[in-house]
C-alpha positions as CSV (number, residue, x, y, z in Angstrom):
1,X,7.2,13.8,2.3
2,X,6.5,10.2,2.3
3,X,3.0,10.3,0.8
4,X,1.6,10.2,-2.7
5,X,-1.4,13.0,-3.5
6,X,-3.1,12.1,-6.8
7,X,-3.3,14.9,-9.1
8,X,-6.2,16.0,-10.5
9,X,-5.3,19.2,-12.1
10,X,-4.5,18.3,-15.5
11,X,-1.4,19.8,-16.5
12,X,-0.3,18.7,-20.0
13,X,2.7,18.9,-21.8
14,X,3.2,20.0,-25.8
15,X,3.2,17.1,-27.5
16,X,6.8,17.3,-29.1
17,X,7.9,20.2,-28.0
18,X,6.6,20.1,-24.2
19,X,4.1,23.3,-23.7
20,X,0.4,23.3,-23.5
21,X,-1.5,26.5,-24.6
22,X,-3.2,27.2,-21.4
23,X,-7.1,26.7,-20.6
24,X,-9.4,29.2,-21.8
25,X,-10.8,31.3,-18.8
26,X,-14.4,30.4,-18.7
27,X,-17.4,32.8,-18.0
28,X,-19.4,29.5,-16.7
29,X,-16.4,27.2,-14.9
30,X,-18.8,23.6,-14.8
31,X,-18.7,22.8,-11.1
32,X,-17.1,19.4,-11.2
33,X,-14.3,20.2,-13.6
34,X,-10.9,21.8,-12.6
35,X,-10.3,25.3,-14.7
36,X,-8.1,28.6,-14.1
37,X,-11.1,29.8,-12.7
38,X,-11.9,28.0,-10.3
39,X,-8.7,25.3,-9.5
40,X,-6.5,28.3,-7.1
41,X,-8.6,28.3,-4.2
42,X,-6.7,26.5,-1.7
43,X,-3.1,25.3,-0.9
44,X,-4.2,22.0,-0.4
45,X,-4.7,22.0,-4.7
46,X,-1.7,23.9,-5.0
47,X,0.3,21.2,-2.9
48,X,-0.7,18.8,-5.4
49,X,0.7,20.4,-8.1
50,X,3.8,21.2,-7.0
51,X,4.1,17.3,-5.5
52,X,3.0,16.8,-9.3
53,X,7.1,18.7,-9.7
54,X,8.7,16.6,-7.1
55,X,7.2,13.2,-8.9
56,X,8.9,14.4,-12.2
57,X,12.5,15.4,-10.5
58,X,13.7,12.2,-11.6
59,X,12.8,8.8,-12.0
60,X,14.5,5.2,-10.7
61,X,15.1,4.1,-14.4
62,X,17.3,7.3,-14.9
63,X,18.6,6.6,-11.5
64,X,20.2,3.2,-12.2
65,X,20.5,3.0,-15.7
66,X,22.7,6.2,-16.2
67,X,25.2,4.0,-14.8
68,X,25.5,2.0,-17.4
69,X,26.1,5.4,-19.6
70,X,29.6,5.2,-17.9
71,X,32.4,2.4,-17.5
72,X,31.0,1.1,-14.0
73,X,28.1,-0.4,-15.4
74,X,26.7,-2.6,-18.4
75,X,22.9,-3.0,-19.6
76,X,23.1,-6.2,-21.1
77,X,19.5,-6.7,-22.0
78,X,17.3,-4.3,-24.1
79,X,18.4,-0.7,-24.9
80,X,17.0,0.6,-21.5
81,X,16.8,4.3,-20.8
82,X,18.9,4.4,-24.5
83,X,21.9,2.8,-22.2
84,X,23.2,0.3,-24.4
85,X,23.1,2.1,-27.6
86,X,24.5,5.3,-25.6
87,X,27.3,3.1,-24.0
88,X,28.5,1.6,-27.7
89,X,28.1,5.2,-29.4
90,X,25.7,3.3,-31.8
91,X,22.8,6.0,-31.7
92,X,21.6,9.2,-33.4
93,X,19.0,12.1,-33.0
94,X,16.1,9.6,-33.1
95,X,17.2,8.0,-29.9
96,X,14.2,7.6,-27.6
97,X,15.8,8.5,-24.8
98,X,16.5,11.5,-25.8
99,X,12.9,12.7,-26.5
100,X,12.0,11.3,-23.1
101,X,14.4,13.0,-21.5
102,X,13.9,16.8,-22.8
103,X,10.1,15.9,-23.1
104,X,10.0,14.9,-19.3
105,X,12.2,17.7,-18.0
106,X,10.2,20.6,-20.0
107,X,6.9,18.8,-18.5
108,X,8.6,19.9,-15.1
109,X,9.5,22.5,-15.8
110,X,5.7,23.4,-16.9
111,X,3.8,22.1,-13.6
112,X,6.9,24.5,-11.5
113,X,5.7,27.4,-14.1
114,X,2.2,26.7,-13.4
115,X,2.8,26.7,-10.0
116,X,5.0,30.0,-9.9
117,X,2.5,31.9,-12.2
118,X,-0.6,30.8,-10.1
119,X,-0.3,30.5,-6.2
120,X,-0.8,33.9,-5.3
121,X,-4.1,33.7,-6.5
122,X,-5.1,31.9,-3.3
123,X,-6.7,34.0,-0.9
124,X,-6.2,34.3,2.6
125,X,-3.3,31.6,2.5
126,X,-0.1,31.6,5.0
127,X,2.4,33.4,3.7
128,X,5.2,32.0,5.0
129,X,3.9,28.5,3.1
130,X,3.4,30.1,-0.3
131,X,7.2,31.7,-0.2
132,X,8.4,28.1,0.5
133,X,6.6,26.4,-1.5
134,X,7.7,28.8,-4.3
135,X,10.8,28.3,-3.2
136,X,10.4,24.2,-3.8
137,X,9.1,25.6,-7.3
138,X,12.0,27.1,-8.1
139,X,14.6,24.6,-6.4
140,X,12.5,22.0,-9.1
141,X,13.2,24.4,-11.5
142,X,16.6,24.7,-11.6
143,X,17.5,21.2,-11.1
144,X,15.3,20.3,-14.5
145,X,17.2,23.4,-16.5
146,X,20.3,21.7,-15.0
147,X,19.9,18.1,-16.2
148,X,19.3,19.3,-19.7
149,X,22.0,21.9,-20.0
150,X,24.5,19.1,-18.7
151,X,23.0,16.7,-21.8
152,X,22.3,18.8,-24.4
153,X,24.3,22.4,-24.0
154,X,22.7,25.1,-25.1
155,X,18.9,24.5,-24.2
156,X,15.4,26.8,-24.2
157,X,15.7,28.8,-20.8
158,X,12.0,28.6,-19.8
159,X,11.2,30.7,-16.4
160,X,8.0,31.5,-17.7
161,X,4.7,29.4,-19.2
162,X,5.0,30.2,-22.5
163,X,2.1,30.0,-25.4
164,X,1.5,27.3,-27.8
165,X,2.9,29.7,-30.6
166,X,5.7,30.5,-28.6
167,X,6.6,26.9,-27.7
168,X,6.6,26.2,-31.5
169,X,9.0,28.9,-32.1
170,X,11.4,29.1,-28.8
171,X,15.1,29.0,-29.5
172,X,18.1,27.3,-27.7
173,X,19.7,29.5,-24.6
174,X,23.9,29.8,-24.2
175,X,24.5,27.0,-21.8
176,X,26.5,29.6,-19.4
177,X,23.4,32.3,-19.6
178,X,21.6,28.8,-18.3
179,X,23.7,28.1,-15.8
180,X,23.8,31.6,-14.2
181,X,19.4,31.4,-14.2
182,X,20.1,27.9,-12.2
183,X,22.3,29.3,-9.8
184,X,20.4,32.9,-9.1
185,X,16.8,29.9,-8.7
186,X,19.1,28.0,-5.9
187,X,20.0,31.4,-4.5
188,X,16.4,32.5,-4.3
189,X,15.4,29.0,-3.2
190,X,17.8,28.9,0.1
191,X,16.7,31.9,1.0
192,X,13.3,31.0,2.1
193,X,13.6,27.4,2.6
194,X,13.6,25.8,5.7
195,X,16.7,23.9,6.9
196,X,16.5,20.0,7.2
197,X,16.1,20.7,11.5
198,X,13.2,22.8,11.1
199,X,10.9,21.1,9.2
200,X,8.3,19.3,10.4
201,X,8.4,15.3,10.7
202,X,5.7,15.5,8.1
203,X,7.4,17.0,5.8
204,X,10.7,15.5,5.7
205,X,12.0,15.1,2.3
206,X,11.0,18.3,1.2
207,X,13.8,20.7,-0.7
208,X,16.1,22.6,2.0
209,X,17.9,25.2,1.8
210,X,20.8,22.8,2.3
211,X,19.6,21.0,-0.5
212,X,19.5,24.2,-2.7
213,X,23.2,24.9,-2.2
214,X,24.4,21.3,-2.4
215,X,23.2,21.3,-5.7
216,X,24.7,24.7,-6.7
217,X,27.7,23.5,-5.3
218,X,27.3,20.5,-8.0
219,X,26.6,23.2,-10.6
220,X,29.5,25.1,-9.7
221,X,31.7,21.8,-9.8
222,X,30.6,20.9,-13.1
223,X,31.0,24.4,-14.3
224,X,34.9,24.4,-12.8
225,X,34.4,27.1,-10.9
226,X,36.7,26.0,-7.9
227,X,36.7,28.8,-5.3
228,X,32.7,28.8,-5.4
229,X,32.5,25.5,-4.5
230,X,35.2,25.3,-1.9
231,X,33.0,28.8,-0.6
232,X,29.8,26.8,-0.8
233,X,30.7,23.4,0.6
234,X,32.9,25.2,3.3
235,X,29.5,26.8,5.0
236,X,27.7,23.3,4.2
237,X,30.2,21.9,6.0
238,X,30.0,24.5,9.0
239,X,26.4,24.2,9.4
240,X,25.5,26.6,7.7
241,X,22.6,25.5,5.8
242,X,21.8,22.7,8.3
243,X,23.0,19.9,10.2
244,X,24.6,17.6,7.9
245,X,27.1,14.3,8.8
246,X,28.1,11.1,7.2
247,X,25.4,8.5,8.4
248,X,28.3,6.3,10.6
249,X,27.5,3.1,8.3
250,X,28.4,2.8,4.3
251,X,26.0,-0.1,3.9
252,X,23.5,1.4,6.9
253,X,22.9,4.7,4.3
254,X,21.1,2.7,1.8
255,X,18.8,0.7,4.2
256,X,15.1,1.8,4.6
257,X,15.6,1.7,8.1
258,X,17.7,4.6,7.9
259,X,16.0,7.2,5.1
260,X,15.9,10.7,6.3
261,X,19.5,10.1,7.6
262,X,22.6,12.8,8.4
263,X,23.6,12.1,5.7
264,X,20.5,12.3,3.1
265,X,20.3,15.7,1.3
266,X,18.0,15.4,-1.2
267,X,16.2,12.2,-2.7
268,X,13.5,11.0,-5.1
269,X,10.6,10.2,-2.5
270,X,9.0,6.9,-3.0
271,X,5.9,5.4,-0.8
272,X,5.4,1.5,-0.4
273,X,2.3,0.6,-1.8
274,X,1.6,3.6,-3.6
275,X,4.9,4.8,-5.7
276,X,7.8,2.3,-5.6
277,X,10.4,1.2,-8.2
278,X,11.5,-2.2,-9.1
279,X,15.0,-2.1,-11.2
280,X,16.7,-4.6,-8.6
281,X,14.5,-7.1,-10.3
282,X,16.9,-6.7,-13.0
283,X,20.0,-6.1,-11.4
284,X,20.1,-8.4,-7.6
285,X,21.3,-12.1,-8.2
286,X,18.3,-14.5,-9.7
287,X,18.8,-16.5,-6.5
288,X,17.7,-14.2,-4.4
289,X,14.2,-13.5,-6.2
290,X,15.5,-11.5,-9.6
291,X,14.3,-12.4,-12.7
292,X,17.6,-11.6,-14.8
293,X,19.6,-9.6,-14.9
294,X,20.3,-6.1,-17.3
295,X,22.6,-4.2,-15.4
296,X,25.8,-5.5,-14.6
297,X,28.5,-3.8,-12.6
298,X,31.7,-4.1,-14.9
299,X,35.3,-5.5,-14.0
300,X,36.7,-1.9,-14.2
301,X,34.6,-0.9,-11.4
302,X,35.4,-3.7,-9.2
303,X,39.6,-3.0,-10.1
304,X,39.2,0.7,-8.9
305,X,38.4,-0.6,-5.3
306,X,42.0,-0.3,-3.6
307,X,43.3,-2.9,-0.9
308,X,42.5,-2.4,2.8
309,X,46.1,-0.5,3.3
310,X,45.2,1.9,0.5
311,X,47.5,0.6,-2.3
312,X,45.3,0.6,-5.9
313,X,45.5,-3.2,-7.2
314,X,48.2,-2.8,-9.5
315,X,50.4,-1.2,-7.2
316,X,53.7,-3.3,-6.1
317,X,53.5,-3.8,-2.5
318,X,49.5,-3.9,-2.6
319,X,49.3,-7.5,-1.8
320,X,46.6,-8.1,-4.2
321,X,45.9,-11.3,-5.0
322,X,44.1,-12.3,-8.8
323,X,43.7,-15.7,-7.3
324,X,42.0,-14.1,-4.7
325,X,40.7,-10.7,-5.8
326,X,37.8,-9.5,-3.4
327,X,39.6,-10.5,0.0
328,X,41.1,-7.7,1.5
329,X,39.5,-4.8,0.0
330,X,37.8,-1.3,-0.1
331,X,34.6,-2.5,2.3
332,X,32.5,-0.4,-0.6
333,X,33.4,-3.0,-2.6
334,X,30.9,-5.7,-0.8
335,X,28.6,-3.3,0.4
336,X,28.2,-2.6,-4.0
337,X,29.2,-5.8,-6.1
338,X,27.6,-9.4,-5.8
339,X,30.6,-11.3,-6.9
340,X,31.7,-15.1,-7.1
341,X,31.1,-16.7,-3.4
342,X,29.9,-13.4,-2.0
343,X,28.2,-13.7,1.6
344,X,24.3,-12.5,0.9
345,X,22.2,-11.5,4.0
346,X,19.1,-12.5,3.4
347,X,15.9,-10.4,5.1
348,X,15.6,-12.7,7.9
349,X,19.4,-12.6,8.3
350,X,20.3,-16.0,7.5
351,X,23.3,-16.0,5.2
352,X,23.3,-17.5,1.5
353,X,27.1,-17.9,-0.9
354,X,26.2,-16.4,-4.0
355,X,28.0,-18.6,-6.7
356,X,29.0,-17.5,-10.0
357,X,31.5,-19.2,-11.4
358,X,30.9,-21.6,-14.6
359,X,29.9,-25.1,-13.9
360,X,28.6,-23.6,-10.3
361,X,25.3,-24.9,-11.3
362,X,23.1,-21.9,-10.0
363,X,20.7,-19.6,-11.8
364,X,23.8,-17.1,-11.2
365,X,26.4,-19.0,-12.9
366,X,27.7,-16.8,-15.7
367,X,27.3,-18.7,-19.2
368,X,27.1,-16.0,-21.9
369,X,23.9,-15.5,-23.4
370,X,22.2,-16.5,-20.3
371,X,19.7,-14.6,-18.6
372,X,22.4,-14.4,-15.5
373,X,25.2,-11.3,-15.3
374,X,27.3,-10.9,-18.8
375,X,29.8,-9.6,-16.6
376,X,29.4,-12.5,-13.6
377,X,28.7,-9.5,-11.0
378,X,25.8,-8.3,-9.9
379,X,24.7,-5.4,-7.2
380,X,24.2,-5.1,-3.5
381,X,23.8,-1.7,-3.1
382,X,20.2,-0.3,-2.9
383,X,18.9,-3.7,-2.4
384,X,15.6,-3.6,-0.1
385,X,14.8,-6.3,2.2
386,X,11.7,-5.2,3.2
387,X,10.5,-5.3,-0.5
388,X,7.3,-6.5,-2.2
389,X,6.2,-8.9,-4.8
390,X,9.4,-8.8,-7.7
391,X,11.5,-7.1,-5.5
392,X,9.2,-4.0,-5.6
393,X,10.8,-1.0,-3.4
394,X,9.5,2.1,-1.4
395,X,13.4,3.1,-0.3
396,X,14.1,6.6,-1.6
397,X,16.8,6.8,-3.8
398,X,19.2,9.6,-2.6
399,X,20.5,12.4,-5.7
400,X,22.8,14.3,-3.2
401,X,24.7,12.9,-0.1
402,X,26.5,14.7,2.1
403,X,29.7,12.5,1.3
404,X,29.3,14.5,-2.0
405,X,30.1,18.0,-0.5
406,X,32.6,16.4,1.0
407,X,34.4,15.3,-2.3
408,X,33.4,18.3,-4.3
409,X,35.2,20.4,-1.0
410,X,38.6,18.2,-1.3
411,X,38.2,18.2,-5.7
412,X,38.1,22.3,-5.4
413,X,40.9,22.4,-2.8
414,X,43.1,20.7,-5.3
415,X,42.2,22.5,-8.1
416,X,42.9,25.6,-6.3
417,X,46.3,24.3,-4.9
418,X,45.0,24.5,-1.7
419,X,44.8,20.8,-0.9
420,X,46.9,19.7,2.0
421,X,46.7,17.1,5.2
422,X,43.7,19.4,6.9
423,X,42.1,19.2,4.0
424,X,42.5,15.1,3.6
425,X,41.2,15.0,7.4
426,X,38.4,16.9,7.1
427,X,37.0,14.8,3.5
428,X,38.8,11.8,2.5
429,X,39.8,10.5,5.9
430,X,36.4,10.5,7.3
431,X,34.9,9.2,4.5
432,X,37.2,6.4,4.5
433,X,37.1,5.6,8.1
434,X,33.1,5.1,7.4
435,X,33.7,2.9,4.6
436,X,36.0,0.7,6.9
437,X,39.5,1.4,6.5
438,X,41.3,0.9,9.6
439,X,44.6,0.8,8.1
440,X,47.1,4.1,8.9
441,X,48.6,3.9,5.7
442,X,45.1,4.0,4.2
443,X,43.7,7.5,6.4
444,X,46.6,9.6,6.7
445,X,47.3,11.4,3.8
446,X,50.8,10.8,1.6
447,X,52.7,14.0,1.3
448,X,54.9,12.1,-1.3
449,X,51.9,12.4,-3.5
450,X,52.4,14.6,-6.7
451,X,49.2,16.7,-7.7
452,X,48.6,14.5,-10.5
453,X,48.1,11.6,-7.6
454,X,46.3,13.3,-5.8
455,X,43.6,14.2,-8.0
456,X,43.9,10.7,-9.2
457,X,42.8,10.1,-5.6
458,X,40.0,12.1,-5.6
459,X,38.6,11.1,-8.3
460,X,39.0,7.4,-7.5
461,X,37.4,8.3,-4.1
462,X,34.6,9.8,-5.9
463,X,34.1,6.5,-8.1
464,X,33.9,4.2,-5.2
465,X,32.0,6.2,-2.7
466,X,29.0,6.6,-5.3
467,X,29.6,3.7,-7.6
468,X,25.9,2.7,-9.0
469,X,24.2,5.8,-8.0
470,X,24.3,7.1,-11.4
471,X,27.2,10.2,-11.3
472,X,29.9,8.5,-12.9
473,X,29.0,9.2,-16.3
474,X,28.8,13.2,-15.5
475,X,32.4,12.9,-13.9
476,X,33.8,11.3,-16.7
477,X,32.3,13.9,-18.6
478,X,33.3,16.6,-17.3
479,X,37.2,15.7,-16.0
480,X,36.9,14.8,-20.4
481,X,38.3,11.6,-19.8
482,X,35.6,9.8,-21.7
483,X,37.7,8.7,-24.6
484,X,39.8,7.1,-22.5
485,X,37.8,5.3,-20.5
486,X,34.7,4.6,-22.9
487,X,36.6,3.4,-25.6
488,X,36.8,-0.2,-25.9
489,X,36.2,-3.3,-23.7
490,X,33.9,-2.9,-20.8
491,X,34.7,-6.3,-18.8
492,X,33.1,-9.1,-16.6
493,X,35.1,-11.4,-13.8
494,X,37.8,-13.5,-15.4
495,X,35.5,-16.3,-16.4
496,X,36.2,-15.8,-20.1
497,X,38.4,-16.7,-22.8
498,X,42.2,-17.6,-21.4
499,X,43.3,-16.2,-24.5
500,X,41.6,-12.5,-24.4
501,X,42.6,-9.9,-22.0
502,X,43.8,-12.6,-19.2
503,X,41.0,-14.8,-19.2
504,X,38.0,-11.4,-18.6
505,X,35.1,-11.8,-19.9
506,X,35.0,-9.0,-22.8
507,X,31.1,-7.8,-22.5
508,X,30.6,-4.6,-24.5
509,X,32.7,-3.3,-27.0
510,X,32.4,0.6,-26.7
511,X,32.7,3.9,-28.3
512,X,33.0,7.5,-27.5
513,X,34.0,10.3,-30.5
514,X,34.8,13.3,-28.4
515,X,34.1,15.5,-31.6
516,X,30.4,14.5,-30.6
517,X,29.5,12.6,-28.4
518,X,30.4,15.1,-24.9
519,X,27.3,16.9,-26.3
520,X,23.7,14.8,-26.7
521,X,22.1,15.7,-29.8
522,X,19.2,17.6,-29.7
523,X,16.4,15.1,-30.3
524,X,15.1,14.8,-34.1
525,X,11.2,15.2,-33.6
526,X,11.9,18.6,-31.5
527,X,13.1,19.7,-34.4
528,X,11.2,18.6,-36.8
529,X,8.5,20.5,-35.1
530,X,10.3,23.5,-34.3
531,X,13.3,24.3,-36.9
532,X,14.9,27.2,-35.0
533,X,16.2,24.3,-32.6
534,X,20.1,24.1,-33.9
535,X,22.0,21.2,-34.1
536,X,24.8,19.8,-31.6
537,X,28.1,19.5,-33.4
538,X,28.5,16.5,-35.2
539,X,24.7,15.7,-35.2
């Protein structure tokens, strides 16, 4: 679906709240303007509302800057997508990005409503499309409902265009009677959408129905439900819904070359030219055409990427080296993190050494308060050489992998006490013999381990595999580890202070209340507007 259609329906959300009351039916619809009356006469208008949905799925600020929500990531500059106020627990209700977010997602969840109330009005139309484009509908749907239950809790349940009255009025929804309408939309959804074989070239990057239960199985995961995601991902994983692999390069996924892989489930679609997004202008070294830099991968991301025989750094017989740190490491690690004399491949494939380290004299040198990293790293991954002006990119940015069923199949496994050396071979191994590992000690799986280990493994596996894609922080969250690991120093490469922390750079001080802060607060002008909206604990 690599094409932009510009709407012109207009389709407007409640200003605070989200609805719009909807147009008046006209006796006289004026020929040249779009009404009710007159707008439902073809598919070709009703395709640009629902492509209208898929443009408000999610957008590349989200994308990126939920990382720095979580302990891989820090957003050093400006208070972008709320991340640096989120990150130090300094924000309330009045948080910006907390109306953006509920204001965006209940837009969405408008146009799908719209779309859903209104396409059988066209006449004479295939029926075959309008069940699977309903079907896109309600996929889009579900996946809004989902992102603001995960935030906020207990959120309005809206399967249905409401009026301006009852907009002003509507009431927050149990999270788990939520949850249950998101997985009965994914259920409807599969049913009559295509798999990712038997769509047309067209329209790849359209919602399948391998899509639909990928992200049910992530629903499922984050709801603790074990044996309906090992049910789910075992039939993804058979074919089921598709024919899904891991793309047979880590760094090769993320290349433009390569969109529409194996291994791509569902991604935000973007269009060269036309719609693109432009974050690595702010996050790529400054050497190599950024213009500073605001997202920083932290130090405690880079120390989770274990040693080429599959020992964690700290580990005794690792052989890691502080003098030496990024040699002999998870590949992930430099297909991820720009670090101090890191090997850049330029567009035209000549190589550049990235230099970090103070008194380097480069525009990436860390000195604090520069524009250069705060934490003297900077990212690799999603980088786009065939980008434009600013480092402008068209390169779809993928929500759900198929790497991901595999971890959410070996996570459930565990949980169940089902997790055993089938099970390792069939998730973790292959995912690791992508990434690069080589090493026997690394691939076959340690039956010494206790089950604290391995779901220490797991979840490390999970970290690593998807680092900077923006699903840390809803791990964290959900395993309820936060306070643990968003409390305190996030830190840089050990170019600081000899006398703090061993010399690394301490570059956010953060904090997490688990009394509050596992739950968003609902935002303060929704409820200014509309006082039957309650209160998250704490707010």
């Amino acid at each position: 679906m690599k094409r932009i259609i510009k709407n012109y329906v207009k389709i407007v959300s409640l200003g605070l709240l989200l609805f719009a009351a909807s147009c008046e039916e006209l006796d006289l619809a004026p020929e040249n303007v779009f009404t009710d009356v007159n707008y439902w006469t073809s598919v070709s208008r009703a395709q640009t509302v629902l492509n209208t949905a898929y443009s408000q799925m999610q957008n590349s600020n989200y994308f990126f800057y939920n990382e720095a929500l979580s302990d891989n990531a820090f957003n050093g500059r400006g208070d972008i997508a709320g991340a640096a106020s989120i990150a130090a627990g300094t924000y309330d209700p009045s948080l910006p990005r907390f109306k953006d977010e509920w204001g965006s997602r209940y837009a969405g969840i408008k146009t799908c409503n719209i779309l859903l109330e209104n396409i059988d009005r066209i006449q004479d139309a295939d029926v075959a499309l309008i069940e699977r484009m309903k079907g896109e509908a309600r996929f889009l749907r579900a996946f809004q409902h989902f992102q603001l239950t995960t935030w906020f809790g207990d959120v309005p349940l809206v399967s249905s265009d409401p009026s301006l009255e009852e907009a002003l009025n509507i009431t927050r929804t149990p999270h788990a009677e939520v949850v249950e309408f998101i997985l009965n939309e994914l259920d409807a959804a599969a049913a009559v959408l295509p798999t990712n074989a038997e769509y047309a070239a067209a329209d790849k990057g359209r919602i399948t129905s391998g899509a639909a239960m990928a992200l049910k199985a992530r629903v499922l995961l984050y709801e603790g439900r074990w044996q309906e995601v090992a049910d789910i991902t075992e039939q993804l994983m058979n074919g089921a819904f598709g024919n899904y692999s891991l793309f047979p390069s880590y760094e090769g996924v993320f290349l433009p070359q390569n969109e529409y892989s194996s291994e791509d489930m569902l991604s935000i679609q973007y269009v060269p030219q036309f719609r693109m997004w432009g974050e690595f202008f702010d996050m790529a070294p400054i050497s190599v055409g950024a213009r500073l830099n605001s997202l920083a991968p932290t130090q405690e991301l880079v120390d989770s990427y274990l040693m080429l025989n599959g020992q964690a750094i700290d580990e005794a017989d690792s052989g890691y080296n502080e003098d030496n740190p990024y040699t002999n490491r998870d590949p992930r690690l430099t297909a991820t993190v720009v670090y101090h004399n890191y090997q850049w491949t330029n567009p035209d494939g000549s190589v550049s050494t990235i230099l970090i380290a103070p008194g380097s004299g480069t525009p990436d040198e860390y000195v604090q308060g520069s524009s250069a990293s705060p934490t003297a790293y900077y990212t690799r991954k999603y980088f786009d050489p065939q980008h434009l002006t600013s480092l402008q990119s068209g390169l779809n940015l993928m929500l759900i992998r198929y790497a991901d069923v595999l971890l959410m199949h070996a996570e459930a496994k565990h949980e169940l006490g089902q997790f055993d050396a089938g099970v390792w071979d069939n998730t973790i191994r292959p995912i690791r013999m992508r990434a690069g590992f080589t090493d026997n000690a690394a691939l076959s799986f340690d039956t010494a381990l206790s089950q604290a280990e391995i779901r220490e493994t797991i979840r490390n596996e999970r970290r690593t595999e998807f680092a900077m894609e923006g699903l840390r922080i809803f791990d964290i969250r959900r395993w309820e580890i936060a306070e643990d690991v968003l409390n305190g120093w996030a830190h840089g490469a050990q170019f600081g202070l000899p006398s703090q922390d061993d010399g690394y750079i301490r570059a956010n001080l953060r904090r997490f209340d688990p009394g509050k802060h596992y739950l968003w607060p609902i935002p303060r002008d929704e409820r200014l507007v509309n006082s039957n909206l309650t209160q998250n604990p704490g707010w």
